[in-house]
C-alpha positions in Angstrom: 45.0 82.7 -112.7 44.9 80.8 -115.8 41.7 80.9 -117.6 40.1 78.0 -119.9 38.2 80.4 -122.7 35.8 77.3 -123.6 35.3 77.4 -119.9 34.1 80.7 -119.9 32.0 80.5 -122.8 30.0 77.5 -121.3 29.9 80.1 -118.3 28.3 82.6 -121.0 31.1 84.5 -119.9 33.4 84.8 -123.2 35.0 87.8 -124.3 32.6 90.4 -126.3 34.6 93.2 -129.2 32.6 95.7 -130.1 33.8 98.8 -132.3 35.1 101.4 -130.4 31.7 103.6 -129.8 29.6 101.2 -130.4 27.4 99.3 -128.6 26.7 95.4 -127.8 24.5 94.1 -130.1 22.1 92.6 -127.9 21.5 95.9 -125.4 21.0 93.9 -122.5 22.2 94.4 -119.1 23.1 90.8 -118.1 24.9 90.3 -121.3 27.2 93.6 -120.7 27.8 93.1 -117.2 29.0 89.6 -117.9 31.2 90.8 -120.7 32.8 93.1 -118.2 33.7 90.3 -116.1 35.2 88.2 -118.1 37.3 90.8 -119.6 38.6 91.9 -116.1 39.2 88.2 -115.3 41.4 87.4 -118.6 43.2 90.7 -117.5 44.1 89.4 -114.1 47.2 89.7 -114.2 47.5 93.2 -115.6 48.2 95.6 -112.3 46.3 98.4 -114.5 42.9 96.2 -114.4 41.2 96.2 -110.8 40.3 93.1 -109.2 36.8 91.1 -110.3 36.7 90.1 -106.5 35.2 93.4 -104.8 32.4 93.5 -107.2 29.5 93.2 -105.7 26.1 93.0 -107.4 23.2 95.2 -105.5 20.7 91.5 -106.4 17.4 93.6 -105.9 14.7 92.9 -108.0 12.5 96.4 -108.9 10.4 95.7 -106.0 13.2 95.7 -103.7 13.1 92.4 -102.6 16.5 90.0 -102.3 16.7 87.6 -105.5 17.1 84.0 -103.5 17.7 80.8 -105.5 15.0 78.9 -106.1 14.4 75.3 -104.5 14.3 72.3 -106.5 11.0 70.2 -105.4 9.1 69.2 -108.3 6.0 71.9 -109.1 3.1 70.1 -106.8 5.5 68.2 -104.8 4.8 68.6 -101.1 7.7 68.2 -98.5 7.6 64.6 -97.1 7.4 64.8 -93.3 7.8 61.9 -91.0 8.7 61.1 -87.6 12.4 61.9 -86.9 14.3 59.2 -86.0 16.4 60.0 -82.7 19.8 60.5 -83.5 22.0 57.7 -83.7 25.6 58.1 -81.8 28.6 56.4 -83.7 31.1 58.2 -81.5 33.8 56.1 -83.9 33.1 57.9 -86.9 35.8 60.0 -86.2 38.3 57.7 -85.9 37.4 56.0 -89.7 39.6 56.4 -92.3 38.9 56.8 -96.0 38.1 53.4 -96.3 36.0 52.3 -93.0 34.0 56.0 -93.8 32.7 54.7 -97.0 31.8 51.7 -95.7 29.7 53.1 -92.7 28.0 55.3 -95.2 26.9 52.7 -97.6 25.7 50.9 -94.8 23.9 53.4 -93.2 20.2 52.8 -92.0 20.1 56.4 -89.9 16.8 57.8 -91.3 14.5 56.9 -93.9 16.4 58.5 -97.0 18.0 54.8 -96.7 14.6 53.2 -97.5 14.3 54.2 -101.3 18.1 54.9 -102.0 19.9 53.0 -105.1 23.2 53.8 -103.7 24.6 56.1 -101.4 26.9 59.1 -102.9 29.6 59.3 -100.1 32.0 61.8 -102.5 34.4 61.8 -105.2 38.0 63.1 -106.1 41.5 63.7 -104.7 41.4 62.9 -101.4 44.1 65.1 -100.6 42.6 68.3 -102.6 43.1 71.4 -100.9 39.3 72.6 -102.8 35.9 71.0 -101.1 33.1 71.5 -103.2 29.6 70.7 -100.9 26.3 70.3 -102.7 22.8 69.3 -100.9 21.7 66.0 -101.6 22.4 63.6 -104.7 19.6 64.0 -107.5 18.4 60.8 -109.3 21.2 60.4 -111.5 23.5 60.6 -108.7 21.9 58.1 -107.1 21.3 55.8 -110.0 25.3 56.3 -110.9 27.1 56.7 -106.9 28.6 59.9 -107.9 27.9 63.6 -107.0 27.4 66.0 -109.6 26.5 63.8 -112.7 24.2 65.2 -115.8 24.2 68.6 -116.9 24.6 70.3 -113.6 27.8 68.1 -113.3 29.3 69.0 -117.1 28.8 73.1 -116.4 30.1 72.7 -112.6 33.6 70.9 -114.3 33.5 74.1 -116.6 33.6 76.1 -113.5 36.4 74.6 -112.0 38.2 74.3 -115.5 37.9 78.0 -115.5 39.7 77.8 -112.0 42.1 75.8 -114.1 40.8 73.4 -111.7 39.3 69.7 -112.8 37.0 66.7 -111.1 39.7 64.5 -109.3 42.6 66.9 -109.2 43.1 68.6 -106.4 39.0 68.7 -106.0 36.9 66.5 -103.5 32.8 67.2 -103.9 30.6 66.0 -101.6 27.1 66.5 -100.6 25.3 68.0 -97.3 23.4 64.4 -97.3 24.2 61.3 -99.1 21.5 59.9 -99.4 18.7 60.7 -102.2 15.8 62.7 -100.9 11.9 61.8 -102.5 11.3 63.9 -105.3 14.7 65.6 -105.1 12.9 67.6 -102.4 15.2 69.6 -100.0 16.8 67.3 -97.2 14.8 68.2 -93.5 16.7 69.0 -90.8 17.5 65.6 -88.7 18.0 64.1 -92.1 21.0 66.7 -92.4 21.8 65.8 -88.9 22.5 62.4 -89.0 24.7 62.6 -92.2 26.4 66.0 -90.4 29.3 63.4 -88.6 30.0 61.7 -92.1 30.6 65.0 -93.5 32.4 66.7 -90.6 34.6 63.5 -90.9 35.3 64.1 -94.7 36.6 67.6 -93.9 38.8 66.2 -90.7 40.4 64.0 -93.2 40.5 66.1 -96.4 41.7 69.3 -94.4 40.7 71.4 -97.2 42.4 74.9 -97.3 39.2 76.1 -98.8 35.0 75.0 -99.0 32.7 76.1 -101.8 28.9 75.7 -101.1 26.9 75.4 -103.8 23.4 76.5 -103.7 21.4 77.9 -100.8 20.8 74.2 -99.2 24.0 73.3 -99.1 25.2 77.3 -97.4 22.3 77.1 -95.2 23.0 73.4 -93.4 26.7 74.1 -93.4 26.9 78.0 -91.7 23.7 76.9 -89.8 22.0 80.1 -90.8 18.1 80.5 -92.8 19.8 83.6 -94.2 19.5 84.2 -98.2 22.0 83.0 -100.5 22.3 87.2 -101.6 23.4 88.1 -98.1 25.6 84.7 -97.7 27.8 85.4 -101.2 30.7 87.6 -101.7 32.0 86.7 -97.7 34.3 84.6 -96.2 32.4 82.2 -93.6 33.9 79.2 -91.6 33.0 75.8 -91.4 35.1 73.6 -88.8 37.2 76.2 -89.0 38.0 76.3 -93.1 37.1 78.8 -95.2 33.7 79.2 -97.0 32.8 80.4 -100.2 29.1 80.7 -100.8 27.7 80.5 -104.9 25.2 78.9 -106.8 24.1 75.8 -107.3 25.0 74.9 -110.9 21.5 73.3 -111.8 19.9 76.9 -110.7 22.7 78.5 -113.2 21.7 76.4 -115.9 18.0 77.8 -115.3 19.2 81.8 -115.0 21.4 81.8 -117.3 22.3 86.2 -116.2 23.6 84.4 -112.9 26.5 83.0 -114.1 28.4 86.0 -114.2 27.5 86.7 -110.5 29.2 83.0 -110.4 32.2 84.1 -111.6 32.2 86.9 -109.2 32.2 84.3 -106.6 34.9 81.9 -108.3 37.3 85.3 -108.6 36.7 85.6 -104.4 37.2 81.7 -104.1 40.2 81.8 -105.8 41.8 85.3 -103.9 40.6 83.3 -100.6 42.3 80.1 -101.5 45.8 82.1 -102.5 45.5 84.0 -99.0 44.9 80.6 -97.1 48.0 79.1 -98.8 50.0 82.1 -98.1 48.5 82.0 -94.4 49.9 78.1 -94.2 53.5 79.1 -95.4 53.7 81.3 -92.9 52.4 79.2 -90.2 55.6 76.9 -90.6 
């Protein structure tokens, strides 16, 4: 795999020399341990070097406890609850193309998310991309702009994928759990997440995606239907309609803890291993 260094140093993942004996400067823990990740993965292809992917990181805090990704609602915001709308049934949607999809999403009156939305953010990128990236739910800029991933969560997730020698558009569809803005950026509730669920299950029918990255614990949670933590969901192989799902974090909690980003990577090194196997799996299906 070829590796973008500016990629990995906006991952805080570059390359650290030391003199032999010595020690890195700054003594910690998170800076080592992401040193000696990045220097496996820029010796990929070296059959001396073992493979970044089986590293798995304990993620116990002193106390014991799993380390879980934090949510996103405002400090003081309380969840918005209201009465749930009763699902609607468009048993169509799964006949739209590209085209007619959109267009039932922009117009789309399911629940109240639609009632303070700017725009909707149906998805973006090569529609025939064999990588899906799934977020949560668009954040304000996204729904000012139409477009997933925007702002500074959006410039360091195009770092990851450039360090997948992967970039927005090319051969990469993202997409969101919801497409809709929630209030407040709050988490999406559950028959919110329901009535987008066909749109979304439609995008995948029509991608067919050899591989699914969820980003963040929203996203992994609605998708593998589980309350599980985001610790016990990464570094395994899950399934949605029947593609394979790669669990990491969300880029906007990355940007937040910063010593996560080389448990990222981790995650990126399995995403890619997963990806190579499915295309190998497909070649050998014909």
């Amino acid at each position: 795999m070829a590796l973008d260094e500016a990629a990995l140093d906006t991952l805080g993942l570059s390359t650290l020399w030391v003199r032999r004996g010595g020690a890195l400067e700054s003594g910690s823990a998170a800076d080592e341990g992401a040193a000696t990740v990045a220097h496996e993965a820029a010796h990929a292809d070296d059959p001396s070097m073992p493979s970044a992917t089986p590293r798995r990181e304990a993620e116990q805090n002193p106390d014991g406890a799993a380390w879980d990704e934090v949510d996103f609602a405002p400090v003081g915001s309380a969840p918005v609850r209201a009465e749930a709308r009763p699902v609607a049934r468009d048993d169509d949607v799964a006949t739209l193309d590209w085209d007619a999809l959109d267009a039932r999403v922009s117009a789309c009156e399911r629940c109240r998310l639609c009632e303070k939305r700017t725009n909707t953010v149906f998805g973006v990128g090569d529609r025939a991309a064999d990588w899906m990236l799934i977020g949560e739910a668009p954040g304000e800029n996204e729904d000012k702009q139409g477009e997933p991933f925007v702002g500074q969560a959006g410039k360091l997730l195009d770092s990851m994928l450039r360090a997948l020698s992967l970039a927005r558009g090319e051969n990469v569809y993202i997409a969101n759990v919801v497409k809709c803005r929630p209030p407040g950026n709050r988490n999406p509730e559950p028959d919110e997440v329901a009535q987008c669920e066909p749109y979304l299950q439609r995008q995948v029918a029509l991608l067919k995606p050899k591989l699914i990255i969820a980003l963040g614990r929203v996203a992994a949670q609605n998708l593998l239907k589980t309350d599980a933590s985001i610790s016990s969901l990464r570094g395994r192989v899950h399934r949605y309609e029947n593609v394979p799902v790669i669990v990491t974090y969300h880029p906007a909690y990355l940007l937040r803890t910063l010593p996560d980003k080389a448990k990222a990577w981790v995650d990126l090194c399995l995403a890619h291993d997963t990806y190579r196997q499915a295309l190998t799996d497909s070649q050998a299906a014909r």
